[in-house]
Each structure stands twice: as C-alpha cells, then as structure tokens.
C-alpha positions as CSV (number, residue, x, y, z in Angstrom):
1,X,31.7,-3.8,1.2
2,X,29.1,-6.4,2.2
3,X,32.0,-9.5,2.4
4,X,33.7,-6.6,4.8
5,X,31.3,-5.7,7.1
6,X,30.3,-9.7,7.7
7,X,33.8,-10.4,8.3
8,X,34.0,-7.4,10.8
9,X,30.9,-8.2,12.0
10,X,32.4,-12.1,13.0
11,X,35.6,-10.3,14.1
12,X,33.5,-8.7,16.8
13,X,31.8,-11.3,18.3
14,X,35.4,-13.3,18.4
15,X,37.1,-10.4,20.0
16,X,34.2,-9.7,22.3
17,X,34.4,-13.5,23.6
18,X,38.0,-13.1,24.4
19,X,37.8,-9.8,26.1
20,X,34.5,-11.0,28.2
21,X,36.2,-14.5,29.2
22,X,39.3,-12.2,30.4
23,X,37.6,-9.8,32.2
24,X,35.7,-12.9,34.0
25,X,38.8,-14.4,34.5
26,X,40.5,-11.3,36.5
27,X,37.0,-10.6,38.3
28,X,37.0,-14.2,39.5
29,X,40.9,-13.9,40.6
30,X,40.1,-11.1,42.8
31,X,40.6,-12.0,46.5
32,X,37.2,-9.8,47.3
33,X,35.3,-12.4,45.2
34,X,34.3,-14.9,47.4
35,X,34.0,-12.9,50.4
36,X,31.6,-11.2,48.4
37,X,29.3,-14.6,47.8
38,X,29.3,-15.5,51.3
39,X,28.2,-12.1,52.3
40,X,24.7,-13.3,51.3
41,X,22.3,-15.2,53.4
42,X,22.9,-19.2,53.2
43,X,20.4,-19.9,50.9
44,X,21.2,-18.0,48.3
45,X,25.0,-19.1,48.8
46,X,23.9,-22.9,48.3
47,X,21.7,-21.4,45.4
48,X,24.6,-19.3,43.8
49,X,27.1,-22.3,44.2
50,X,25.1,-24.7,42.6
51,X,23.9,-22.4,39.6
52,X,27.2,-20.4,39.3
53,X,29.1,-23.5,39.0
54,X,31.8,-22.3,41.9
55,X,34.5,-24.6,42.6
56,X,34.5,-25.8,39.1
57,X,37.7,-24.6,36.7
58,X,37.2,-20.7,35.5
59,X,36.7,-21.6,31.9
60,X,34.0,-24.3,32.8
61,X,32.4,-21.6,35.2
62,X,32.5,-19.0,32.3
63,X,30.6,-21.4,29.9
64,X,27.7,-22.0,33.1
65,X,27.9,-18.1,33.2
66,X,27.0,-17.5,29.8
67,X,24.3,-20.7,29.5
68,X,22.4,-18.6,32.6
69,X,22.7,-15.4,30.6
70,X,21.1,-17.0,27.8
71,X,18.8,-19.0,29.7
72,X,17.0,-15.9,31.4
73,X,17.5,-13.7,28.8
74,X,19.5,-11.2,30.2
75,X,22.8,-10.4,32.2
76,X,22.3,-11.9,35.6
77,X,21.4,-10.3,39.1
78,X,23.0,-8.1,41.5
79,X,24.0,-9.4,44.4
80,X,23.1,-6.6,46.8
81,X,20.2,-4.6,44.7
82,X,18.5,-8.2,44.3
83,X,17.6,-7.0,40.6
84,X,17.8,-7.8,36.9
85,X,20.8,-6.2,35.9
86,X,19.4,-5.0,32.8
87,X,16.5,-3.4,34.6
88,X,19.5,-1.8,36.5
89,X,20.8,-0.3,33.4
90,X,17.2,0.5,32.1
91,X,16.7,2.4,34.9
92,X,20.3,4.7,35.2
93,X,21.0,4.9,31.0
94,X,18.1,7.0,30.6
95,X,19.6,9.2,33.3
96,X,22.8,9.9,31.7
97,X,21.5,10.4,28.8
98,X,19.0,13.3,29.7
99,X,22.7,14.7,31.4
100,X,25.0,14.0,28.2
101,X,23.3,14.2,24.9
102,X,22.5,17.8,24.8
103,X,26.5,18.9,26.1
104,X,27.7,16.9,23.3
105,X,25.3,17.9,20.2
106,X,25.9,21.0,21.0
107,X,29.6,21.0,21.6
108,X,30.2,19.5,17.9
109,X,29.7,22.6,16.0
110,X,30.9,24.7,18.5
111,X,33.8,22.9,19.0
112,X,34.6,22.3,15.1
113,X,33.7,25.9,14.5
114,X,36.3,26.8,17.0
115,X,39.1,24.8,15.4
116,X,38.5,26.2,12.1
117,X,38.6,29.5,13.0
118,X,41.5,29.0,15.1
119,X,43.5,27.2,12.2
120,X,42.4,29.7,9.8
121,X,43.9,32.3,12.2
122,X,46.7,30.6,13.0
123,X,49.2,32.3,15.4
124,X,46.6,35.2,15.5
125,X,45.5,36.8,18.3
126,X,41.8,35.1,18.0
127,X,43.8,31.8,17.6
128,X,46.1,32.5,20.8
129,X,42.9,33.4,22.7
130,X,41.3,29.8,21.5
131,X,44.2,27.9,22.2
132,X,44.7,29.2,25.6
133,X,41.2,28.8,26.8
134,X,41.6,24.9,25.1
135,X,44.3,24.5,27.2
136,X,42.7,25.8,30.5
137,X,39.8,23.6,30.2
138,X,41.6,20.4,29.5
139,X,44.0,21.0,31.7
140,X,41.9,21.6,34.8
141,X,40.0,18.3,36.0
142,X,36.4,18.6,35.6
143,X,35.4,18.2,39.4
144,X,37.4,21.6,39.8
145,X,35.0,23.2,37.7
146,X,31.6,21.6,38.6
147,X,33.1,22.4,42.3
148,X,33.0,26.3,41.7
149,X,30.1,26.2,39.6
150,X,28.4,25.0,42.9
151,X,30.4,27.1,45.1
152,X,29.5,30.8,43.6
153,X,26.0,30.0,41.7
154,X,24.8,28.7,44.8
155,X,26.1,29.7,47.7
156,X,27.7,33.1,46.4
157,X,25.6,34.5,43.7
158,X,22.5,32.4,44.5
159,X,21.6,31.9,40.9
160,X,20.4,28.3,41.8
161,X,18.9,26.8,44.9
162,X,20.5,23.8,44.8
163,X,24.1,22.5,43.3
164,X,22.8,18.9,42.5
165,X,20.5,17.7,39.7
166,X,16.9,17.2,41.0
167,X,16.5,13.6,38.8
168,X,13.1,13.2,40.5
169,X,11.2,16.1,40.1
170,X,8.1,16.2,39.0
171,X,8.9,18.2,35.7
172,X,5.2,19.4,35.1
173,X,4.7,21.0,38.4
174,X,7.7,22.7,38.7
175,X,9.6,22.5,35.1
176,X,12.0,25.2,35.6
177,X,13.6,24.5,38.9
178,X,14.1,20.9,37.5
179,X,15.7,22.0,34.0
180,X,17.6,24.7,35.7
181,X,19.4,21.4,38.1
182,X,20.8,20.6,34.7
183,X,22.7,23.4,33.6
184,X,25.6,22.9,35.7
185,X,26.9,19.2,35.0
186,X,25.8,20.1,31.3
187,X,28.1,23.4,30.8
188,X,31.5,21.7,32.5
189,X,30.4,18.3,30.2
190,X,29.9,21.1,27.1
191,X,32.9,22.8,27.6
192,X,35.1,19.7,28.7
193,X,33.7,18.3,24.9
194,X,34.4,21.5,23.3
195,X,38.3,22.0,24.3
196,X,38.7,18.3,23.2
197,X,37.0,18.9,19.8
198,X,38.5,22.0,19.2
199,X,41.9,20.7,19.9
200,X,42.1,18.3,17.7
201,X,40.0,20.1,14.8
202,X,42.8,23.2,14.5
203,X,45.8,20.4,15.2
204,X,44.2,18.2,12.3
205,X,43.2,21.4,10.1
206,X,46.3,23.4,9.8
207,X,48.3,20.2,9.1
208,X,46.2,19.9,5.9
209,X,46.0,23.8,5.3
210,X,49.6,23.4,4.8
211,X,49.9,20.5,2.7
212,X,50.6,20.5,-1.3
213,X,47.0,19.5,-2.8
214,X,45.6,23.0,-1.0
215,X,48.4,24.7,-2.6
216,X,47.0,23.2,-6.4
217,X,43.5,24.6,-5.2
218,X,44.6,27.8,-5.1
219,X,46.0,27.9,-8.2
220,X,43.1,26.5,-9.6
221,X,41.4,29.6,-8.9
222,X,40.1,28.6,-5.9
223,X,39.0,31.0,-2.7
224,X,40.6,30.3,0.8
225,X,37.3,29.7,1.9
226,X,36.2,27.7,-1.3
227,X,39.6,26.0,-0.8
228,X,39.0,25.1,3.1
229,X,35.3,23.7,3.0
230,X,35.6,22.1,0.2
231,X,38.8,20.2,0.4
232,X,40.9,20.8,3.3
233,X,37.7,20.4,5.9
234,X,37.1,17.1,4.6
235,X,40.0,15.4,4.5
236,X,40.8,16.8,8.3
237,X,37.6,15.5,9.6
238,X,38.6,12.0,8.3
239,X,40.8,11.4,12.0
240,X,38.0,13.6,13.8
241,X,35.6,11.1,12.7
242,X,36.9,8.5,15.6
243,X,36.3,11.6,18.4
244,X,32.9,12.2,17.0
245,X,31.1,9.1,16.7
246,X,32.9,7.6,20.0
247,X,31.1,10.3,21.7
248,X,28.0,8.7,21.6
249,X,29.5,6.0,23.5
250,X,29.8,8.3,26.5
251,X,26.3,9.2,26.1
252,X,25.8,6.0,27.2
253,X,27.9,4.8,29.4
254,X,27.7,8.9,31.5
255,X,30.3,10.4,33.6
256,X,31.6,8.9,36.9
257,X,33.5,12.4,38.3
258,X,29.9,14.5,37.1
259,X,27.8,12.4,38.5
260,X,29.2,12.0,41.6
261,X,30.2,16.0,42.3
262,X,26.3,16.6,41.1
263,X,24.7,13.9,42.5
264,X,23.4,12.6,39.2
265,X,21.8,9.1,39.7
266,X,23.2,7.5,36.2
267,X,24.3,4.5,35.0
268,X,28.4,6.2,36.0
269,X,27.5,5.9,39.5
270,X,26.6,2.2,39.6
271,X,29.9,1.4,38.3
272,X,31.3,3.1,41.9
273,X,28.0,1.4,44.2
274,X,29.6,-1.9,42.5
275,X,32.9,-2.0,43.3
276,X,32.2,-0.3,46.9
277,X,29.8,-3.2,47.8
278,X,31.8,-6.3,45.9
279,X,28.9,-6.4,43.7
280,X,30.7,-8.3,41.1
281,X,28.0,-10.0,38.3
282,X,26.8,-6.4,38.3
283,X,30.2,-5.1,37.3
284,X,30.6,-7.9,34.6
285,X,27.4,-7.5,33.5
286,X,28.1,-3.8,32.7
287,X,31.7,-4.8,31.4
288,X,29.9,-7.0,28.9
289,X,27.4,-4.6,27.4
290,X,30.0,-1.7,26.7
291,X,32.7,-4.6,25.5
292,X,30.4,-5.6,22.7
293,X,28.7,-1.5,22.2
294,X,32.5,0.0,21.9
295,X,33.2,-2.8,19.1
296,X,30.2,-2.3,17.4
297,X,31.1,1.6,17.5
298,X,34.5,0.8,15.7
299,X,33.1,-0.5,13.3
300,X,30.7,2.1,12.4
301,X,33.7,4.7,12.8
302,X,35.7,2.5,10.2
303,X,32.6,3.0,8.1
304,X,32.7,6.2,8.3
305,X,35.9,6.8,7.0
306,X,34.4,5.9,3.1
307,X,31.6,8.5,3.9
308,X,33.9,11.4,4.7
309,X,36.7,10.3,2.1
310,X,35.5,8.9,-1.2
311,X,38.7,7.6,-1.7
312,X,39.1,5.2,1.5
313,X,37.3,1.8,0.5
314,X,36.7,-0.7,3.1
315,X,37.5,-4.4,2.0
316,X,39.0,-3.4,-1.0
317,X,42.6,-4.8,-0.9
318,X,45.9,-4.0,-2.1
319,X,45.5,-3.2,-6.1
C-alpha cells in the first residue's frame, strides 16, 4: 500500500505538470492575451515583459512562469485587482465555503437515505414519488429555482427582505437577518446534491439488491434488512464513494450559476471577473490550484475503495 500511494503520489505531480504546461499553452494562444498585457500602464508592460519572459518560445516562458511562482512563494498577481492571487483565493474560499459545506453534509444522509428507501420500494408508490421529484430537480437548472425562490419569498410572500446573501454583515449585531441571506442558495445547492445522491444510490442499490450473493444471505437466515445494511449497502456505496468525496471539491471551488443569481462573493465568481476582464495569470493561477487539489482527491477516492470494500487492495497486482 505504501509502494502505491508513492507511486500515485509521483503520478500526480507528472500529470499535474502536463495538464498545467497545457492549460498555459492554450491561455497563451488566446488572441485576448496580449491585448490583455498592454492594457496596463507602460511600466508595468516593460516590467511584465522582462519578468514574464514574453517573446521567448511557450515552453521557455512556462519554465520563467513557474521559477517566479516559486521565487515569491505563491501563484502570481492579477493583472487588474493588483493582488497576490493567493490572497485572492484566501479571501473568496472562505466564502463558498460558509455557502456549500452545510448543503452538502446535510444532503448525504438525506440523499442516501432516499435511495435506499426508494430501492427498497422499488416500483412502489413511495419509490415513484422519489424518483419523480429526482427527476424534477435535476432536470430543472438551478438558476430556475434560486430565481423563484427570490421571486415569491421576497417579493410575494415577503418571507425575506432581501434575495441576495448579505456576506458582509456584521453577524453579531444583527445575526438573524445575516443567517436567514443564506437559506436560499443553501436549499437549491441541498436539494440539487440530494437528487444527484439519491439517483445514483437507488440506481447502484437495486442493481445489487438483485444480484446472486443477496440471494445466499437470505438463505443464510438473514433479514432483508440484515441483508441490505450489512451486505448489499456496502458493496453499492463502493461507486458512490467517487460522488461523495468529489463533493468536497465543490466545497471549494463554490458555484458559478448560485453565486451569481444570489450575489454570493466566492471564489465561483472570480472565475467570471477573470475571463470578463482578460485577467489571465489570475485564471491560471486558479487552474493550477484545482489541477493539483482534483488529483490529489482521486487519489483519496481510490483509497477509499479498500475502506468500503475489504476485498479491493490497492497495489496489489494480478495473483
């Protein structure tokens, strides 16, 4: 397990290095580029030129790019906020996180619960019901939603008094109007998480309700319940596991389409401010840090298959 994990761990930074020195590539063949560059005042064009290495062949300008990175120990400098990138991202992650942690805790037993039942009471009324709502919430986009949420909690019912999240409110003067900001973008996240969860879960579950090993447990003397938590929900969690721990990737990286309908000042938004104003090392600079975080998050989900399956070993070879 140790010899694997090393190797993977290699494997990573290998892959990473390709994916970055592509993505620098396509960001420098962009015609946008250097209009963007001139766009600043002369002095920091001579400046940029000189450190950035323009001019020079893209793979000797990707090696300047990464000896500046590691020179002043960080990601480089926006162009048009005239800040660290990383304080950039400092500043926004926190944001989404506050917005996206507590949708998608709480949409994992929910949603899981859901599928189970819904497997369980397969072509059931209770499973029709689940299905259909699954299929309403993942069909409809999730502007759609947050838009009516606004629309008849604010303006029609006047539940809330505003339809955006206050980010900057002062949470010990006024704790409840700030908290309440949230409920909105955190109930279409929760059920957008749910319907996705629960999805998969029943598809996954009743495939291995069906199969011959549950069919041994029962004539082992084994409950339908006994039978389903202790055998059958384990193995179907084993292709749930990706869905579940890639999630906290999103907690991360936020939502681009919630943020913008509530006005949520996370990291999703920058990726938008970016491309609207050319501001190109910011975007690489983001590009790099979720590159090398969703690698590292494969690895952990290929870890997990061992956890939830005794019988998956990592490493271990053909025998």
């Amino acid at each position: 397990m140790k010899n694997y994990v090393l190797k993977r761990i290699a494997l990573i930074f290998i892959t990473a290095a390709i994916i970055i020195f592509l993505e620098f590539t396509f960001m420098k063949m962009l015609p946008q580029y250097h209009q963007a560059v001139l766009g600043v005042d002369p002095e920091t064009f001579d400046m940029l030129y000189e450190r950035e290495g323009y001019g020079r062949p893209i793979i000797e300008q990707f090696f300047i790019w990464i000896r500046n990175m590691i020179q002043d120990g960080g990601l480089g400098r926006s162009l048009k906020l005239k800040r660290d990138i990383v304080l950039i991202m400092a500043e926004r992650i926190p944001v989404s996180m506050r917005l996206n942690i507590f949708p998608y805790v709480f949409s994992l037993p929910v949603g899981i619960a859901l599928g189970i039942w819904a497997a369980l009471k397969k072509n059931k009324v209770i499973d029709h019901v689940i299905s259909i709502g699954v299929i309403i919430f993942i069909s409809v986009p999730s502007f759609v939603v947050g838009t009516m949420l606004q629309y008849y909690m604010v303006y029609i019912w006047r539940i809330f008094d505003t339809p955006f999240v206050l980010a900057d409110v002062d949470f010990a003067a006024d704790f409840w109007r700030g908290i309440t900001s949230y409920l909105m973008p955190m109930f279409v996240m929760f059920l957008g998480e749910v319907s996705g969860l629960t999805r998969v879960t029943r598809a996954e579950l009743t495939e291995v309700l069906t199969s011959d090993f549950m069919l041994l447990c029962r004539t082992k003397g084994l409950t339908k319940r006994q039978a389903t938590l202790r055998h059958a929900l384990r193995n179907g969690l084993v292709p749930i596991a990706p869905a579940i721990i890639g999630g906290f990737i999103s907690i991360l990286s936020g939502s681009l389409i919630i943020e913008q309908v509530f006005r949520v000042p996370g990291i999703g938004g920058v990726y938008l401010e970016a491309f609207n104003n050319y501001d190109y090392p910011l975007i690489m600079g983001l590009l790099m840090f979720y590159t090398v975080i969703g690698l590292f998050a494969t690895l952990i989900i290929d870890l997990s298959y061992g956890v939830i399956d005794p019988r998956i070993r990592m490493g271990a070879g053909k025998r």
